[in-house]
N, C-alpha and C positions, 0 to 999 in steps of 0.2 A: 193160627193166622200166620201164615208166610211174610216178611218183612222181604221188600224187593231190593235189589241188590244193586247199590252203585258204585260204579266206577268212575276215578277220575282219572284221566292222562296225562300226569305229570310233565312226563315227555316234553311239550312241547310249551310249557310256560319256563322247566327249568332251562332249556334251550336259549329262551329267549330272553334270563336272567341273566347265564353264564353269557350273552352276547354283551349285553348288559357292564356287566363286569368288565370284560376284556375293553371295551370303550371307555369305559370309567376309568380304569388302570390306564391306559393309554393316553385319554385326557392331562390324568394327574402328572403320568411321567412328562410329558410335553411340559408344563406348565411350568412344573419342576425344575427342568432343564434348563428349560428360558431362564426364569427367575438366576439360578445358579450361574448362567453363562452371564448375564447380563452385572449379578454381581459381581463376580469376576472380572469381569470388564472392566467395572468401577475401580475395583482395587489396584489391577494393573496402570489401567491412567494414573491412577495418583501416585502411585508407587513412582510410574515414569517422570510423571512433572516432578516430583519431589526430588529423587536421585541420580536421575542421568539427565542428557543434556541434547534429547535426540531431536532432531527437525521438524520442526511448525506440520510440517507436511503430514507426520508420523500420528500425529496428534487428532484424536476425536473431536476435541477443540475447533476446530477446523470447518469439520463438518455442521455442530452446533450452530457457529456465527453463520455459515450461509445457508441457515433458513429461515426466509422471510416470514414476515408477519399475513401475510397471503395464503401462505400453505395451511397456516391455522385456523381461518378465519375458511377457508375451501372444506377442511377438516368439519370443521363445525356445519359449514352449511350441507353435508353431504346429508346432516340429521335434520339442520333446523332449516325449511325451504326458503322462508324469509334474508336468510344470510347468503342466498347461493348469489354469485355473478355471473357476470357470460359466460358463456361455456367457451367461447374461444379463450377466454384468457383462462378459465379454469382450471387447478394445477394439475386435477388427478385425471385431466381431457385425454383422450385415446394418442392424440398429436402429442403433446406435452409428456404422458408418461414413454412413449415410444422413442422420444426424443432423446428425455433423460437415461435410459436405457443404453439405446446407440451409444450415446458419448460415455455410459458410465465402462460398457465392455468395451467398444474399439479407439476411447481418447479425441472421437472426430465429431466435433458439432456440427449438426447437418446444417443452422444458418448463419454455419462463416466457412464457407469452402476452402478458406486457406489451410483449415485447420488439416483438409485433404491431405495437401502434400507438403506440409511445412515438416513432417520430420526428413524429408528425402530432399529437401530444396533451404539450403539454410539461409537465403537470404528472406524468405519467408517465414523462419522458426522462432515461434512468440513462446516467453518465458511464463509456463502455468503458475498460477500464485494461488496461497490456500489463504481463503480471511479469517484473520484472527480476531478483529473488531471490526466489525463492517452495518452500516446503516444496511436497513431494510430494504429491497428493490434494486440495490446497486450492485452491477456487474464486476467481474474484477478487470482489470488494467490490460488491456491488451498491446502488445508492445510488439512491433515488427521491425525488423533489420530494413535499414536504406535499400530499393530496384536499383539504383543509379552512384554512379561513384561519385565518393562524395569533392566538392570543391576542395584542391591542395592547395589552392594559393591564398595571397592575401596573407596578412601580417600573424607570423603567429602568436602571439600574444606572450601576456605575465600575470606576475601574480602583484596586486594593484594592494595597497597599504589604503586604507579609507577615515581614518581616525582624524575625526573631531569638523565633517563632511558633513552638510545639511542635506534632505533629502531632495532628488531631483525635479525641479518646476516643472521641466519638461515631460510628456507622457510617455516621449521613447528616449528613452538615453541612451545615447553610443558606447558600445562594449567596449572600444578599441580608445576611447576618450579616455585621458588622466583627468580626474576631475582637482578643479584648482582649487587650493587653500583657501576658508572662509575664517576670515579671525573672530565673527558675529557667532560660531557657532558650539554649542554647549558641550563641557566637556563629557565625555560617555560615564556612567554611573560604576563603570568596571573599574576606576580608578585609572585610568590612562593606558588599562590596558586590553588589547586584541584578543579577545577570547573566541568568535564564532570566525569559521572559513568558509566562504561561500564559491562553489567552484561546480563545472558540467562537465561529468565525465562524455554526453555526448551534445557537444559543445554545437551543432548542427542541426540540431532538433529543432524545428519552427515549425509555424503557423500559417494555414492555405490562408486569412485574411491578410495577410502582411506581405503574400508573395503576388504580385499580378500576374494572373495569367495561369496559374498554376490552380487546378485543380484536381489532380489525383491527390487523395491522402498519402499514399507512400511514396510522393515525391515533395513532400511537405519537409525540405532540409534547405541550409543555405548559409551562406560561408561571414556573411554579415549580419542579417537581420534573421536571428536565430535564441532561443533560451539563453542567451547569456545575457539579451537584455533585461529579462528576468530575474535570473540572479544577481544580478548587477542594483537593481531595484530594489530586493529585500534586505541586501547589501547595505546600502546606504540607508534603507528604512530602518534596520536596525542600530543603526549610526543616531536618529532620530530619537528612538525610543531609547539610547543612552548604552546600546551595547556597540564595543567596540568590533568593527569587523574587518574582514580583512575578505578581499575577492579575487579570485582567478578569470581571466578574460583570455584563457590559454585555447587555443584553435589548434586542435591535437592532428585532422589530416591536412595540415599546412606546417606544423613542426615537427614530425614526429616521419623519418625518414619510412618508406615503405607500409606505410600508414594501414593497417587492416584493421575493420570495425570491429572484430571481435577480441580485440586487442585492447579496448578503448579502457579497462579498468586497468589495464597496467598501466597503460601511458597516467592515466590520471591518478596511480598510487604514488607514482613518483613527483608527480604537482602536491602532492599530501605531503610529503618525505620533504622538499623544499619551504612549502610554506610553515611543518613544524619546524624545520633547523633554523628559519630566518623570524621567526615569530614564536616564540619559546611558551609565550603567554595564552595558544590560544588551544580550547577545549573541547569547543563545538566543532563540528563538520554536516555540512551540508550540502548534498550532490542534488541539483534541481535539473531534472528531466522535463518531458511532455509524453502524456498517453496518447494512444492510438487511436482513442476511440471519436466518435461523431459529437457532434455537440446536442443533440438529445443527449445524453450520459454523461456529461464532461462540465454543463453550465446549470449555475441554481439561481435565482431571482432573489435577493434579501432588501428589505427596503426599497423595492423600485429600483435597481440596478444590477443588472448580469455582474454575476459573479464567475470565475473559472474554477471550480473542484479540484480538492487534492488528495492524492492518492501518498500513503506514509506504507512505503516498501522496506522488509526485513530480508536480510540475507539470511537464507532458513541451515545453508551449509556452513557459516558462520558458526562455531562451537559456542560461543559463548551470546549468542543473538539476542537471550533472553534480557540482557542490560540494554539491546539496540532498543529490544521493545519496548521497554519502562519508561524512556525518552518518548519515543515515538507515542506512546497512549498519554504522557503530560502535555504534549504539544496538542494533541488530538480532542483533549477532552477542553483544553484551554482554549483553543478556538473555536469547539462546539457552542461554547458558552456564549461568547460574545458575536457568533455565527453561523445560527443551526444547521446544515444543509451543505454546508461547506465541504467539509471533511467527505470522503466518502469511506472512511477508516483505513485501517492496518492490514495491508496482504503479508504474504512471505512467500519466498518463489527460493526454490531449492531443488526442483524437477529437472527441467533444462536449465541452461543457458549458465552466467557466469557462479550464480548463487551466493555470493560473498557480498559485492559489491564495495568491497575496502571498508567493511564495517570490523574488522576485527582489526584494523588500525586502531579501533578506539571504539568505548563503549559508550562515548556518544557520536555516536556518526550514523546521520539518516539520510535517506535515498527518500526525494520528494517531487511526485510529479504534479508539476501546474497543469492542469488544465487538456484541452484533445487537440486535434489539428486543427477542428473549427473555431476554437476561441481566437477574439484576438489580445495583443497588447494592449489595451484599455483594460481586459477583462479580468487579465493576468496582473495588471501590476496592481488594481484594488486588490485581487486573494494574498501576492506578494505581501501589501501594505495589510491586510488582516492578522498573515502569518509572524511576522516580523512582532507586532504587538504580541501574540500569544508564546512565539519563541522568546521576546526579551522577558515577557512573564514568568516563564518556567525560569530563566536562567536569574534573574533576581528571586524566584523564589529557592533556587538551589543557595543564591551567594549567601541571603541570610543566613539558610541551616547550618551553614558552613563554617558562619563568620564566630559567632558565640564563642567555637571550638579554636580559631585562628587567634582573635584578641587573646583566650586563655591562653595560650600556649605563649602567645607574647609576652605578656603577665609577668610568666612563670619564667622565662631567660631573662628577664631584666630583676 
């Protein structure tokens, strides 16, 4: 009996193992790779925060804080149908990623067209900031230079002594006002002395509710009724909660001969340089701005009453920035607490524009903006009066850490 004969043709299963393989291998090396680049990643960041001292900008950090709580929650729904929302607002929408794209390769956000030609036209060139601590859904601070020269006349002001000042009855108090000695009024907890400066490097910055008639945002300046009623307010509010302060009501293009806005952190380093040589005592620095943005972005409702949002800006070109920020997130977390929504956290801007902002004066020196062009002065000077509480917080909670060490030391010479 013949046994019939088979064949099998390897050929074309071992083919299609060895294809097999090469995918597999390929899979693994990818996977590999990532894994290894991504570690690497990790190490370098840490390596970087740990050792050098290089710019918020530079920083993965960065990236982290500005993604919202939407992108994970669009993430999730891509799987779970029940979690999806609109598709217009949807993060991963064909509009949306095409958007982020544009601006990630050419810098130009398709819905702010200034962004067009603000590198070639500097009186439109707004300073990019990266969040370091930033609430979920909030944009960052968009800040454009004055269309219009700014108002030269008018008084140019000083730098105003405020010790032992109640705070003002009035809802708008005049910058260019000395306010008169109350003998009723409590003395400040600093022991008699001036420790926070409150001063507007752009002392013109105002409000379209305050100006009649005026309705462009980037014509929202004005040579009187401008942020320094602002600072002037947290000034004296800090007077209230027992820190002594001291305020600059200094009008830089009405004193400052041949006056250019890109100029305005000099002129205001040397109102820094003045109010330390005449005020030896004081520690704090406060430079209170106004953002650019609309009042959708800029107002949050706490208790039944608009509030104006504040943006806590770092000089990212600043060497030593990382003491600005440690300030800046005890302020930040201190007013979150007793007013959630407020804050819209921590940027840092070291891209364009000045990048320091006279914070290497001092390693506590913050750059704080009230509020957008829509808020008005009611809105402002409640966040003023929120902030003022949360700054005299931190700075009484510094005098204590302080003091322990101060008594000893006295102790110890006597």
């Amino acid at each position: 009996m013949k046994w019939p004969a088979v064949t099998v043709n390897l050929s074309k299963y071992r083919k299609i193992g060895q294809e097999a393989g090469v995918y597999t291998r390929a899979v693994m090396l990818l996977m590999t790779g990532c894994l290894l680049f991504f570690i690497a990643l990790g190490l370098l960041g840490y390596v970087q925060s740990r050792m050098t001292d290089t710019t918020p900008s530079a920083s993965m950090k960065g990236l982290a804080a500005s993604v919202s709580s939407r992108f994970f929650m669009d993430m999730m729904g891509m799987e779970m149908p029940h979690l999806q929302a609109d598709r217009k607002s949807f993060t991963f929408s064909q509009s949306n990623v095409s958007s982020f794209l544009f601006a990630m390769m050419t810098d130009i956000n398709p819905n702010d067209p200034k962004t067009l030609i603000s590198r070639e036209m500097p009186v439109l060139s707004q300073d990019r900031s990266v969040p370091l601590k930033s609430n979920p859904n909030y944009d960052s601070p968009a800040d454009y230079d004055p269309k219009q020269q700014l108002d030269t006349t008018g008084k140019p002001g000083d730098i105003t002594e405020l010790s032992q000042q109640p705070a003002p009855s009035d809802p708008q108090p005049d910058p260019q006002a000395q306010p008169q000695p109350q003998p009723s009024a409590q003395p400040p907890k600093t022991a008699g002395k001036n420790v926070a400066f409150i001063y507007q490097s752009h002392n013109q910055e105002s409000y379209l509710p305050e100006l009649p008639g005026v309705k462009d945002p980037d014509l929202a300046y004005d040579a009187k009724t401008n942020i320094t009623n602002v600072g002037l307010r947290l000034a004296m509010m800090l007077e209230k909660e027992g820190i002594g302060a001291v305020h600059s009501n200094k009008n830089y293009p009405a004193s400052e001969k041949d006056f250019k806005y890109h100029l305005s952190y000099k002129y205001s380093l040397k109102t820094l340089q003045e109010a330390s040589a005449g005020h030896p005592d004081l520690k704090y620095y406060f430079d209170i701005h106004r953002d650019s943005q609309r009042r959708d972005r800029t107002t949050v409702k706490i208790n039944g009453q608009d509030y104006a949002q504040v943006f806590f800006i770092i000089g990212g070109k600043n060497p030593n920035w990382k003491q600005n920020y440690e300030l800046a997130e005890q302020v930040h977390h201190a007013l979150e607490q007793k007013f959630p929504g407020i804050s819209k956290g921590i940027h840092a801007k070291s891209v364009d524009g000045n990048g320091v902002y006279n914070q290497n004066f001092s390693p506590n020196s913050l750059l704080i903006e009230v509020g957008g062009v829509d808020n008005s002065f009611e809105e402002c000077y409640r966040t003023a009066d929120a902030l003022a509480v949360a700054i005299a917080e931190v700075i009484n909670n510094v005098e204590k850490v302080n003091a322990p060490a101060d008594n000893k030391e006295t102790k110890t010479q006597s």
